[in-house]
C-alpha positions, -999 to +999 in steps of 0.1 A: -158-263+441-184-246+451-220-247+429-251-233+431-270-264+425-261-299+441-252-325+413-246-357+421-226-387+404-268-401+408-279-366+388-254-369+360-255-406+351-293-404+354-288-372+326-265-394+311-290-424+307-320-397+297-299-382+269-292-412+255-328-430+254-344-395+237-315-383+212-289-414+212-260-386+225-232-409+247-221-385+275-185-393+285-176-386+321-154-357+311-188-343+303-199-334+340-188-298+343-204-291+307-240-310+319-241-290+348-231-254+333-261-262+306-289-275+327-282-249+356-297-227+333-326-248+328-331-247+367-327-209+371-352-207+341-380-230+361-375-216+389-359-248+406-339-259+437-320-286+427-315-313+395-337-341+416-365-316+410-356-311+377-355-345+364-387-350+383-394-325+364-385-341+330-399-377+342-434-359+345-434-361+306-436-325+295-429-321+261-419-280+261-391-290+289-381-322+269-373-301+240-353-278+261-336-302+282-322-318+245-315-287+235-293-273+262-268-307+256-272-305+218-235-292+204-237-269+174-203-257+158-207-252+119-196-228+092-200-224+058-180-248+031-167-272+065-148-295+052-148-279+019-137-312-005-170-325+007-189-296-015-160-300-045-174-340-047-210-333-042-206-309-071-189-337-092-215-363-079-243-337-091-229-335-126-233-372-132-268-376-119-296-381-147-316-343-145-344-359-162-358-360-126-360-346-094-328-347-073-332-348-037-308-339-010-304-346+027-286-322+058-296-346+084-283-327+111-284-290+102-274-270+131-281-233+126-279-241+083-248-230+073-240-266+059-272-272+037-267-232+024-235-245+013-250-273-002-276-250-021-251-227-032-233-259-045-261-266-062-268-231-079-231-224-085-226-263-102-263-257-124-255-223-131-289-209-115-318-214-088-342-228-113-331-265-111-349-294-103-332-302-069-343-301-035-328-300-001-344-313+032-325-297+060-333-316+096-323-312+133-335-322+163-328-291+183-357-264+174-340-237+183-313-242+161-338-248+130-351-213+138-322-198+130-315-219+098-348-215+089-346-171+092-311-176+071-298-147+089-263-146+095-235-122+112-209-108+090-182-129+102-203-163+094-200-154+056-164-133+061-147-166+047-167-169+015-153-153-014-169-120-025-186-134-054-199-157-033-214-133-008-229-110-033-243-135-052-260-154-024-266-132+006-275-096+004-270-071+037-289-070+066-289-050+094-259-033+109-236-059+108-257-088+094-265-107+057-295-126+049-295-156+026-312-144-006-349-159-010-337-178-042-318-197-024-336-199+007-367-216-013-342-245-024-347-258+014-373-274+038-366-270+074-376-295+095-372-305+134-369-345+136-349-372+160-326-397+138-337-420+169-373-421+155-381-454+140-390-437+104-381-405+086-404-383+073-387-389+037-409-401+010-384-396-025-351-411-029-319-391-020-290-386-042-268-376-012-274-374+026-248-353+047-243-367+088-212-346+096-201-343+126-228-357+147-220-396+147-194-386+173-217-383+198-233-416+196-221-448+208-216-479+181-243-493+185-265-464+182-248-452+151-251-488+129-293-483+138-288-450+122-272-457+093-294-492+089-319-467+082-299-449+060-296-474+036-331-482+021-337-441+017-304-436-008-307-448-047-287-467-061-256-443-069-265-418-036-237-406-014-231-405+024-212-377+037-194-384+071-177-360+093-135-360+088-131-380+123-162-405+117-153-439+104-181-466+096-162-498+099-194-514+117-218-511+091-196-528+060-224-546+049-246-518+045-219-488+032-182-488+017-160-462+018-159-442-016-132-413-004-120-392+019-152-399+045-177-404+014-197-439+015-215-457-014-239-481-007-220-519-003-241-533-025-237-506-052-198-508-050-202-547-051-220-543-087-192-522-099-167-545-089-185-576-107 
């Protein structure tokens, strides 16, 4: 096959060993075309002659190239309302929480924001208004990707699978061929760029619920029971975790317990229920 760059076995399983010390992502060796099909593009963009002078390039330290590099082998497939039960129990899960204070919510790894929209509409649609007393941090660790959460500005066929009330209660038209989240709903939501690698989270209140769909996949075992060691401490009592439909938490029994269908309770919440 010819390429326009050389990549070596050497080039990929040193990618391999980067991505994995800066964002915890396991590479599989099926992975090799889709490595070098991303990162070419980050050697036409720096004007490079080959991927030992681009992780050279990388190794110098530079943050701006860092970012890209985790970028470019970040995956981001989302809609609205995936995995739609998951929105049916938080809404059940948010009728039995105590309003007599704040209620804070997690989207730990965003994407583009279509999943912590649908947990703000959740929200509205389940209180019956914006004006509620909840909160929703929305976090990713690709910056591009929080850009375009962050704008709220969506393509007609992102919202074409809502229902109509839906869309003209929550978005209103855009540009040819575009909607934008409404402000209302918009304010309900902090943006924020973080690694679920760093050693603490930028989280100072209690969650109620913390949503990691669909991005435990790409970490190995190990990686993923650090993660949701950390978890732990930041849910109360009665808080939720939401998995994704293929991620299964057998490894970390003694910190969470499976509730339903990919919903975890804290172990030793479910172990005072029992008693």
């Amino acid at each position: 096959m010819h390429r326009e760059f050389v990549f070596t076995e050497q080039d990929f399983q040193r990618i391999r060993t980067l991505i994995h010390q800066h964002a915890g992502i396991a590479l599989a060796d099926s992975k090799q075309e889709l490595v070098y099909s991303r990162l070419a593009r980050r050697l036409r963009a720096t004007w490079l002659k080959s991927f030992g002078e681009y992780l050279a390039l990388l190794q110098r330290g530079g943050e701006t190239e860092w970012e890209a590099f985790t970028n470019s082998l970040t995956t981001n497939l989302t809609s609205f309302f995936r995995e739609a039960h998951h929105f049916a129990l938080l809404a059940e899960h948010l009728r039995k929480l105590d309003k007599s204070g704040p209620i804070q919510l997690w989207c730990s790894a965003c994407s583009t924001g279509e999943e912590a929209y649908s947990m703000a509409i959740t929200v509205a649609e389940t209180f019956g208004g914006f004006k509620q007393p909840v909160s929703i941090i929305a976090s990713d660790l690709d910056s591009s990707v929080i850009a375009t959460a962050r704008a709220g500005r969506y393509k007609a066929e992102a919202v074409a699978r809502l229902s109509l009330e839906r869309i003209e209660r929550f978005f209103t038209p855009a540009d040819a061929g575009y909607f934008m989240v409404r402000p209302e709903l918009q304010r309900m939501i902090e943006f924020k760029r973080f690694n679920l690698l760093d050693a603490a989270y930028p989280i100072r209140a209690k969650l109620d619920a913390i949503f990691c769909r669909n991005v435990m996949i790409y970490f190995d075992k190990e990686t993923q029971l650090a993660i949701l060691k950390k978890f732990a401490p930041l849910l109360k009592p009665n808080g939720l975790l939401f998995a994704g439909h293929s991620e299964h938490f057998y490894q970390a029994a003694a910190y969470f317990r499976l509730r339903g269908q990919t919903v975890y309770a804290l172990a030793n919440r479910l172990e005072t229920i029992e008693r």
